[in-house]
PyMOL Python script that loads the backbone (N, CA, C, O; Angstrom):
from pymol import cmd

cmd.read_pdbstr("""\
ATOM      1  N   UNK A   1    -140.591 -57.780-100.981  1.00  0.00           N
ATOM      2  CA  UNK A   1    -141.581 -57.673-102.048  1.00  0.00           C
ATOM      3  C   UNK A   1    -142.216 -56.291-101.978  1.00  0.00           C
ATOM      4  O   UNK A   1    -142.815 -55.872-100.987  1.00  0.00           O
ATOM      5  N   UNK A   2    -141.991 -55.447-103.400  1.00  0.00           N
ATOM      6  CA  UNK A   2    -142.507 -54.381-103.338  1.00  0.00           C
ATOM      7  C   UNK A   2    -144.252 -54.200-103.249  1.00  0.00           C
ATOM      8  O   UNK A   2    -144.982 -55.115-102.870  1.00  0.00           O
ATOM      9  N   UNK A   3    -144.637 -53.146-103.579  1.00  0.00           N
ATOM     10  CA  UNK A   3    -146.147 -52.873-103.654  1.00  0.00           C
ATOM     11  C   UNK A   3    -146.299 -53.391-105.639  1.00  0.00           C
ATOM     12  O   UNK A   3    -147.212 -54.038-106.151  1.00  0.00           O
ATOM     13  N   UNK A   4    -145.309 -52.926-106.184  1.00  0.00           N
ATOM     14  CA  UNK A   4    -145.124 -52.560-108.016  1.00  0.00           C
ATOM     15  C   UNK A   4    -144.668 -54.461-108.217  1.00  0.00           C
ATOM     16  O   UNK A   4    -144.490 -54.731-109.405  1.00  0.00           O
ATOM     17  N   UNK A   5    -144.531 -55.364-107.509  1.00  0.00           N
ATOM     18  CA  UNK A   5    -144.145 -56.688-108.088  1.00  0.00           C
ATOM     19  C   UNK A   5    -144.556 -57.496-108.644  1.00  0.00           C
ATOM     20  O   UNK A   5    -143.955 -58.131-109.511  1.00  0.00           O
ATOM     21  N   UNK A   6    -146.216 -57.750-108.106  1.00  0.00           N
ATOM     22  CA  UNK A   6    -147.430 -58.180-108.676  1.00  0.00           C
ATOM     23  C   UNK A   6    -147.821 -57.528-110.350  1.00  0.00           C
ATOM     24  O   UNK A   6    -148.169 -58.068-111.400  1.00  0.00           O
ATOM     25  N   UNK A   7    -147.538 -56.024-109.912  1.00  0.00           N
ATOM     26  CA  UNK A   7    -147.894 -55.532-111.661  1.00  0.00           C
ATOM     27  C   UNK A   7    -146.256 -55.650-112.509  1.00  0.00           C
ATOM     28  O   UNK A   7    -145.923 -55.452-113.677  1.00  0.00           O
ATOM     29  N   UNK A   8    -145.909 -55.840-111.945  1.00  0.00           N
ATOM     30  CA  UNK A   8    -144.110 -56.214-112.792  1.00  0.00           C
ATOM     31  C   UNK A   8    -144.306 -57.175-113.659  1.00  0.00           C
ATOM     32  O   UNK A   8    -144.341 -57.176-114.889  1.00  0.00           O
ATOM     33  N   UNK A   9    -144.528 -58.661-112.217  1.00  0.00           N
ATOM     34  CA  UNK A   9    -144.598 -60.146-113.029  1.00  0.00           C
ATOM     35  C   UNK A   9    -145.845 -59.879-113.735  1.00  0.00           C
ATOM     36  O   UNK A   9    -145.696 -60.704-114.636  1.00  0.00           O
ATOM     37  N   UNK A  10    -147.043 -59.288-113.999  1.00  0.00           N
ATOM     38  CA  UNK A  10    -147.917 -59.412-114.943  1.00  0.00           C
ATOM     39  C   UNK A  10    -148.042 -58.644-116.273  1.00  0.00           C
ATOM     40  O   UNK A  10    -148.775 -58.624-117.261  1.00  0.00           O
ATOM     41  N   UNK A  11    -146.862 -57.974-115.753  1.00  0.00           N
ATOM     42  CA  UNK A  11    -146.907 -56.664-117.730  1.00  0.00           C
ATOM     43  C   UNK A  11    -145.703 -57.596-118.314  1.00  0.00           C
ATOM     44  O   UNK A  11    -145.459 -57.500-119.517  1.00  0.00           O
ATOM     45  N   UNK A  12    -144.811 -58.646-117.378  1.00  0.00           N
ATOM     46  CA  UNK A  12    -143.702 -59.562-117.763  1.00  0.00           C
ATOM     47  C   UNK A  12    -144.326 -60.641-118.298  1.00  0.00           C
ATOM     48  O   UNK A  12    -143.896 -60.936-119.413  1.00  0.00           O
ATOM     49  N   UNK A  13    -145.162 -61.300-117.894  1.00  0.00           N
ATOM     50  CA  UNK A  13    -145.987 -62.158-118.609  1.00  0.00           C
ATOM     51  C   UNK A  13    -147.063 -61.717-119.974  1.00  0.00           C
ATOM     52  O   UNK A  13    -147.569 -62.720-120.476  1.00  0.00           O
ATOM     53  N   UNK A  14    -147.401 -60.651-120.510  1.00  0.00           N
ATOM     54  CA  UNK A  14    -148.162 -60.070-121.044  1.00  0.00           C
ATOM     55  C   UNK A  14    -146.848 -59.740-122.052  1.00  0.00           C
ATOM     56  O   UNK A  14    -146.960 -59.916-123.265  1.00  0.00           O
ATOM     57  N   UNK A  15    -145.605 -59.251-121.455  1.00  0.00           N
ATOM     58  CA  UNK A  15    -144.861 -59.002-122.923  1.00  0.00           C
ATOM     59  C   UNK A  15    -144.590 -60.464-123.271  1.00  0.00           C
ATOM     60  O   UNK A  15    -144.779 -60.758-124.451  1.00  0.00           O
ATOM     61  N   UNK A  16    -144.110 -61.596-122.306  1.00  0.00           N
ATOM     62  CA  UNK A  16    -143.572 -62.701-123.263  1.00  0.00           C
ATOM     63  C   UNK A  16    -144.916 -63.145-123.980  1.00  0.00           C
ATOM     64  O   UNK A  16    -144.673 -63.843-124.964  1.00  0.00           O
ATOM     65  N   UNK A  17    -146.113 -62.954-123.781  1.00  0.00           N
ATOM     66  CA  UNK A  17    -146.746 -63.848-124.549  1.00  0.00           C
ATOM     67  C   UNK A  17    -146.884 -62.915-126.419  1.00  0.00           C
ATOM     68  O   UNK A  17    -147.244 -63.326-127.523  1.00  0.00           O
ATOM     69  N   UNK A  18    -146.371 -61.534-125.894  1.00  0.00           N
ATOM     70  CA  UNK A  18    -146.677 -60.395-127.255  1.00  0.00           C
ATOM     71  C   UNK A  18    -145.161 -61.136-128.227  1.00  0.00           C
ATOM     72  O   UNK A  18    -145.010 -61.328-129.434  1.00  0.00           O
ATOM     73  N   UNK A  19    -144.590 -61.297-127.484  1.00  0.00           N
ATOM     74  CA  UNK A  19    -143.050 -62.059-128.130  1.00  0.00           C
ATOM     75  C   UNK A  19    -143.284 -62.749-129.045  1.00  0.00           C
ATOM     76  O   UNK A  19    -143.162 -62.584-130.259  1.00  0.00           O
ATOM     77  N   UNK A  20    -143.969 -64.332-127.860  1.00  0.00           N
ATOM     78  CA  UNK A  20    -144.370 -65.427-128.416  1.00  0.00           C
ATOM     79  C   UNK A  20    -144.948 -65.680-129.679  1.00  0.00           C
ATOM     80  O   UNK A  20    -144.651 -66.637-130.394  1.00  0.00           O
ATOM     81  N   UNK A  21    -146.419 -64.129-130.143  1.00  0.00           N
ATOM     82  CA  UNK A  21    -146.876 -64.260-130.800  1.00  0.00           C
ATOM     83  C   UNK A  21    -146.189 -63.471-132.035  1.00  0.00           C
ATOM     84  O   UNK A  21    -146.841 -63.637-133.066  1.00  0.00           O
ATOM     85  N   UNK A  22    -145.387 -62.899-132.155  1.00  0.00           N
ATOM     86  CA  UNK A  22    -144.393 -62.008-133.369  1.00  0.00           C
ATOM     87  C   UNK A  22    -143.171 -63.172-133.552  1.00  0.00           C
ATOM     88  O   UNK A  22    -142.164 -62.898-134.203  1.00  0.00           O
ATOM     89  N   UNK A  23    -143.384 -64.689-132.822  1.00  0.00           N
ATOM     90  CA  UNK A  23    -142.199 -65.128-133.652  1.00  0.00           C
ATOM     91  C   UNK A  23    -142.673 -66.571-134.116  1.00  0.00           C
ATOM     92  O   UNK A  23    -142.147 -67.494-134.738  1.00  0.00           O
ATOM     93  N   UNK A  24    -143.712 -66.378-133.620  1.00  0.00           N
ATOM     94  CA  UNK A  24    -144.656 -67.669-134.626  1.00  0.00           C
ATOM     95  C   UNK A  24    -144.877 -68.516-133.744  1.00  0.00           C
ATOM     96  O   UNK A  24    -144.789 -69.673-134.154  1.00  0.00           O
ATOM     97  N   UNK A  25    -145.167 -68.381-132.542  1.00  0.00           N
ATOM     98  CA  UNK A  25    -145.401 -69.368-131.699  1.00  0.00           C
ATOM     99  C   UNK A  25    -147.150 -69.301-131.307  1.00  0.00           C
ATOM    100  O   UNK A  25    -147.506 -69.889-130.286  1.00  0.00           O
ATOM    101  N   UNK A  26    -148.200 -68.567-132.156  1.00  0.00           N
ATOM    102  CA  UNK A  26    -149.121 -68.526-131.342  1.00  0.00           C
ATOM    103  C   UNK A  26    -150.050 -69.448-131.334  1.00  0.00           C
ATOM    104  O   UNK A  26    -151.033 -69.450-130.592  1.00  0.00           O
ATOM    105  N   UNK A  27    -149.772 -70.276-132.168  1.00  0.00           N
ATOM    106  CA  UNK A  27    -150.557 -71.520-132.587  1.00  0.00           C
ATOM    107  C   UNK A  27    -149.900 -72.771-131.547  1.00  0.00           C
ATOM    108  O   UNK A  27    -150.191 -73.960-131.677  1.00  0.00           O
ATOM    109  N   UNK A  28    -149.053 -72.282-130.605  1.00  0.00           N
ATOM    110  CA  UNK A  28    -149.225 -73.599-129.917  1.00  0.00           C
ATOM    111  C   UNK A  28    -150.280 -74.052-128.833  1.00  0.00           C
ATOM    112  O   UNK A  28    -150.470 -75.178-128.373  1.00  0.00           O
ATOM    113  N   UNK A  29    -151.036 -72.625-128.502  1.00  0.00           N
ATOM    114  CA  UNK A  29    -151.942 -73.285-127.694  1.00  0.00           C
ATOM    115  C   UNK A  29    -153.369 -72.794-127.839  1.00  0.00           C
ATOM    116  O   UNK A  29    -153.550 -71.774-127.173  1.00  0.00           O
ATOM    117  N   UNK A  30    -154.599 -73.269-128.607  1.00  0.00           N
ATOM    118  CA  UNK A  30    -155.615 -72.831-128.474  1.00  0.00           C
ATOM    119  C   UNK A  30    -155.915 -71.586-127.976  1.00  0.00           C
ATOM    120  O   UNK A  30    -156.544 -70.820-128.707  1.00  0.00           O
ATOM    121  N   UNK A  31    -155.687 -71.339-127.207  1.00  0.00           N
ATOM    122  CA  UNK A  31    -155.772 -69.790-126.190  1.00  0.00           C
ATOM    123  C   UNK A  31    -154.786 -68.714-126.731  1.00  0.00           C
ATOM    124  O   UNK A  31    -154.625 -67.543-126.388  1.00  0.00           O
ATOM    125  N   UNK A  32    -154.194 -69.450-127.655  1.00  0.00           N
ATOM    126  CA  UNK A  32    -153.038 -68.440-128.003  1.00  0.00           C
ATOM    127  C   UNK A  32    -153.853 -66.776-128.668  1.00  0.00           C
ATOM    128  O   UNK A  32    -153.642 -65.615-128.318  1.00  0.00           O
ATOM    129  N   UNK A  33    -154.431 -67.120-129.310  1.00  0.00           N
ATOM    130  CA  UNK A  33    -154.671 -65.459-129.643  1.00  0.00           C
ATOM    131  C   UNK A  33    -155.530 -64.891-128.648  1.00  0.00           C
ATOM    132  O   UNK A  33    -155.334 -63.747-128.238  1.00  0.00           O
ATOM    133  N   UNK A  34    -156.554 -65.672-128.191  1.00  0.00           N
ATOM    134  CA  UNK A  34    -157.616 -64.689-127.158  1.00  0.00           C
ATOM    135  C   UNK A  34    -156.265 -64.406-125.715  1.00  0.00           C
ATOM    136  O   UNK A  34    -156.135 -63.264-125.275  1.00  0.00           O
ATOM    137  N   UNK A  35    -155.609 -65.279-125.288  1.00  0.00           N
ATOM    138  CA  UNK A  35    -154.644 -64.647-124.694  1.00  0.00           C
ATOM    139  C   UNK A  35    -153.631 -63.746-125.079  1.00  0.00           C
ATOM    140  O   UNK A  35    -152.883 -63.291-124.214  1.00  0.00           O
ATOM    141  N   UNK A  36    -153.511 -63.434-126.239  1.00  0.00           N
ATOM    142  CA  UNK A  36    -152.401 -62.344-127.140  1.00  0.00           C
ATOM    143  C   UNK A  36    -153.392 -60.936-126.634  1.00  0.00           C
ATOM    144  O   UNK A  36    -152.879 -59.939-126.126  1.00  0.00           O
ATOM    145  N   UNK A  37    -154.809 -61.074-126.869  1.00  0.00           N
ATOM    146  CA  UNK A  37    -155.519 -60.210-127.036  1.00  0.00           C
ATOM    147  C   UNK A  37    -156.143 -59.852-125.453  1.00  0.00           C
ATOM    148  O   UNK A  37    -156.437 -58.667-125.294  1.00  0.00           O
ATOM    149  N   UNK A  38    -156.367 -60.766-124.286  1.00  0.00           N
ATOM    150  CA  UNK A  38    -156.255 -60.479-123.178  1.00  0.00           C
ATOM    151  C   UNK A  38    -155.083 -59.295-122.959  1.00  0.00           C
ATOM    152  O   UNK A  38    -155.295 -58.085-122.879  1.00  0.00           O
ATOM    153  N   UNK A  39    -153.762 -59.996-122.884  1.00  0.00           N
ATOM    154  CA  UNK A  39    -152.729 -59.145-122.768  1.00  0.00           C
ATOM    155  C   UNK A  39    -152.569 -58.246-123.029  1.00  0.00           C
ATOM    156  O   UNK A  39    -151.908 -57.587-122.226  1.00  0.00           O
ATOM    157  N   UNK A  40    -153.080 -57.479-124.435  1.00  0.00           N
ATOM    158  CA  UNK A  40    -153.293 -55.884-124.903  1.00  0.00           C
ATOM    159  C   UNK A  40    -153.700 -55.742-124.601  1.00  0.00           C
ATOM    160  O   UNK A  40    -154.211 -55.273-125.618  1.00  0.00           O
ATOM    161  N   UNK A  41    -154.728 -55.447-123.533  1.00  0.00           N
ATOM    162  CA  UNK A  41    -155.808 -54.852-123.124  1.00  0.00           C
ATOM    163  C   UNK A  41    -155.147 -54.514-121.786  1.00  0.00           C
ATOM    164  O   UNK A  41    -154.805 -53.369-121.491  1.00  0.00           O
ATOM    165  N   UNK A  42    -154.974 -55.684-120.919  1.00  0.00           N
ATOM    166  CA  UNK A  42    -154.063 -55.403-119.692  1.00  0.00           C
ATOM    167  C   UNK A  42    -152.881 -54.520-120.132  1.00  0.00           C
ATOM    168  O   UNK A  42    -152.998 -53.440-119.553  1.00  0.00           O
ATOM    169  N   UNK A  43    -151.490 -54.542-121.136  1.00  0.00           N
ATOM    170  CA  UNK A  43    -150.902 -53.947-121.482  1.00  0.00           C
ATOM    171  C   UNK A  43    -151.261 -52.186-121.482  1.00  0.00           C
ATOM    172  O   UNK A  43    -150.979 -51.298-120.677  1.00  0.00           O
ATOM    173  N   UNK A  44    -151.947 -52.188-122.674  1.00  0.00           N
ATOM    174  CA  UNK A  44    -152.741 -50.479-122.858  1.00  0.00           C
ATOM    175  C   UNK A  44    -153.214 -50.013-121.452  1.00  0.00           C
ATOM    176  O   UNK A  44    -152.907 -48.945-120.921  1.00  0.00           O
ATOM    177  N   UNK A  45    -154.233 -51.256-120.790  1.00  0.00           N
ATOM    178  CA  UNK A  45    -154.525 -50.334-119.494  1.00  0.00           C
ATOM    179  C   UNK A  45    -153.764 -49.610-118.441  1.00  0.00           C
ATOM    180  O   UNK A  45    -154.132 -48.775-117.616  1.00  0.00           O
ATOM    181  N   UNK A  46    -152.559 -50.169-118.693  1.00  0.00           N
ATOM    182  CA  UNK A  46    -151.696 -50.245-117.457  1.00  0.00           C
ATOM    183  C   UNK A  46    -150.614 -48.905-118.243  1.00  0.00           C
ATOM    184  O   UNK A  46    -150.104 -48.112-117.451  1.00  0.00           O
ATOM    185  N   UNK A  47    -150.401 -48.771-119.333  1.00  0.00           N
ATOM    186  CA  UNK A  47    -149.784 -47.549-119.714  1.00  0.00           C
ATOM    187  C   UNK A  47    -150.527 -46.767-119.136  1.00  0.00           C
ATOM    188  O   UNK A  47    -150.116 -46.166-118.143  1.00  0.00           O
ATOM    189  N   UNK A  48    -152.241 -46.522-119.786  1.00  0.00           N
ATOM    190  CA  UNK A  48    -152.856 -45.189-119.587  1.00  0.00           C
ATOM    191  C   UNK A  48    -153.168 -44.817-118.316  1.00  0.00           C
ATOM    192  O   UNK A  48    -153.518 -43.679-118.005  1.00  0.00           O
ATOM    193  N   UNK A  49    -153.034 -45.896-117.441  1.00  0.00           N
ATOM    194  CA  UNK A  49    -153.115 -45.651-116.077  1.00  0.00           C
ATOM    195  C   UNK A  49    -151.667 -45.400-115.797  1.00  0.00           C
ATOM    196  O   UNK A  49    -151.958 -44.226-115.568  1.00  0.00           O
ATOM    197  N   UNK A  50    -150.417 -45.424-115.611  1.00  0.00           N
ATOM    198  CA  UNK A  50    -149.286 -44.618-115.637  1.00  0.00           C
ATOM    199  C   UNK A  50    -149.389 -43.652-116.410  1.00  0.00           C
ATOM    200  O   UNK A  50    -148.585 -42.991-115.753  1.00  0.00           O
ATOM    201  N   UNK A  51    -149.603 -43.115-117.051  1.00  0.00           N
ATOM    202  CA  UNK A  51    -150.272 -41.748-117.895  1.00  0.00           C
ATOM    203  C   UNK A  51    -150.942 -40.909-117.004  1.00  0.00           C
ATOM    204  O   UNK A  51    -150.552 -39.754-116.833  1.00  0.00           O
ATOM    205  N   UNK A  52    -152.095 -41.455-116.304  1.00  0.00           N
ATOM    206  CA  UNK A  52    -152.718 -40.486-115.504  1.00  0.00           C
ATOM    207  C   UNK A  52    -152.015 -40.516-114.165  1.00  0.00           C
ATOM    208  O   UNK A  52    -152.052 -39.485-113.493  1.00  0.00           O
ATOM    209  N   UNK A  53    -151.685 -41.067-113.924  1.00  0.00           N
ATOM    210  CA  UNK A  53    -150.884 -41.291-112.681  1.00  0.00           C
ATOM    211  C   UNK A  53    -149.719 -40.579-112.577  1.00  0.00           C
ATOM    212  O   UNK A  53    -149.241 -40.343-111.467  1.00  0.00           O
ATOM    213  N   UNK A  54    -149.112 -40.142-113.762  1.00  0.00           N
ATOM    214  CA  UNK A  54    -148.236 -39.628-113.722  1.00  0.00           C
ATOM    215  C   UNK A  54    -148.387 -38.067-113.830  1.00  0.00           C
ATOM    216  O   UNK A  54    -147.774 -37.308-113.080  1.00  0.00           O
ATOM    217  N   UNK A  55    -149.364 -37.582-114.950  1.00  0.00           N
ATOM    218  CA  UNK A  55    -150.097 -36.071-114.901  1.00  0.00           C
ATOM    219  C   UNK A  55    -150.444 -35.974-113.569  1.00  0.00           C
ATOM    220  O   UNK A  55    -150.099 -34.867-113.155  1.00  0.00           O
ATOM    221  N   UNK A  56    -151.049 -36.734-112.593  1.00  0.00           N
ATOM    222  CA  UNK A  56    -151.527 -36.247-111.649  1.00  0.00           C
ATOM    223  C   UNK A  56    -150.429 -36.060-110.567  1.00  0.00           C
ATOM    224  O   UNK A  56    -150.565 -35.248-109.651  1.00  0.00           O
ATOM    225  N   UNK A  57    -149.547 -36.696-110.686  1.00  0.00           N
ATOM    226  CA  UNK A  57    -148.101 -36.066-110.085  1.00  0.00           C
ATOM    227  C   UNK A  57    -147.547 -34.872-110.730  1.00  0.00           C
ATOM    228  O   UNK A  57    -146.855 -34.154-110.008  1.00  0.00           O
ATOM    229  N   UNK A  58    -147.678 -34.604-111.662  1.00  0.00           N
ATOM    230  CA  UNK A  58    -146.795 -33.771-111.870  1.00  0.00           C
ATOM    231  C   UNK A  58    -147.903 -31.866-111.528  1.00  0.00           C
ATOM    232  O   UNK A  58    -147.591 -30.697-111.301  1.00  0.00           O
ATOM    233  N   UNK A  59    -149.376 -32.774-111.724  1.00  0.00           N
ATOM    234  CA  UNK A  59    -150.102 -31.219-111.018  1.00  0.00           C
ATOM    235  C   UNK A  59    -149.999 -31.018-109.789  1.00  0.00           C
ATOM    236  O   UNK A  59    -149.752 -29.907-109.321  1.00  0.00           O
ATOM    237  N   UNK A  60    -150.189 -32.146-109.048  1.00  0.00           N
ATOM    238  CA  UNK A  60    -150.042 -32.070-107.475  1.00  0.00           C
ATOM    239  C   UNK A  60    -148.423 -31.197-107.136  1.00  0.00           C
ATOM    240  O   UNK A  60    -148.113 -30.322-106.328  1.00  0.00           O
ATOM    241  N   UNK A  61    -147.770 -31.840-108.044  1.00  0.00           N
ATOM    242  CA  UNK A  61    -145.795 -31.199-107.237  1.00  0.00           C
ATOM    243  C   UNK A  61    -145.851 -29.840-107.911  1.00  0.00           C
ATOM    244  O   UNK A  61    -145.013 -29.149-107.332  1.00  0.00           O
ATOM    245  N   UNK A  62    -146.476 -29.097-108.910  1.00  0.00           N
ATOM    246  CA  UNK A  62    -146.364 -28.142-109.220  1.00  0.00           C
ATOM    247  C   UNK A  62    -146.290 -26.802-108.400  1.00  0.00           C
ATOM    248  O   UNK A  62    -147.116 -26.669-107.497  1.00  0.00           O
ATOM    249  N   UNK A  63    -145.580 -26.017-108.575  1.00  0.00           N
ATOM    250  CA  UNK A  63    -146.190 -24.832-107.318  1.00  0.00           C
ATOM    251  C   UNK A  63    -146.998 -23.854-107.000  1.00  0.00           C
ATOM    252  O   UNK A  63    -146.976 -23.379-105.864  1.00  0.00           O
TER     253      UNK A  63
END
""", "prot")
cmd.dss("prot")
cmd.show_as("cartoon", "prot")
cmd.util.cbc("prot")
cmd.orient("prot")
């Protein structure tokens, strides 16, 4: 088990539920949209934090 597995299975769970909701499934469970909308939030965060994470590699390796 890597360090990256925990955030794997959770951007994996966050896309099936973005799925779920683009094929008409979001009405099966009460929670369905405030969890659609949980998930973007986790989603976006987790780009812009690979975003900075990644600028900041690439200033640090610079020469």
């Amino acid at each position: 088990m890597s360090l990256f597995d925990p955030i794997i299975d959770l951007l994996g769970e966050c896309w099936n539920g973005f799925n779920r909701m683009h094929r008409g499934g979001l009405g099966e469970s009460p929670r369905g949209l405030a969890d659609y909308r949980r998930n973007r939030w986790i989603v976006g965060g987790a780009l812009v934090l690979l975003g900075i994470i990644s600028i900041a590699v690439w200033l640090i390796s610079r020469p």
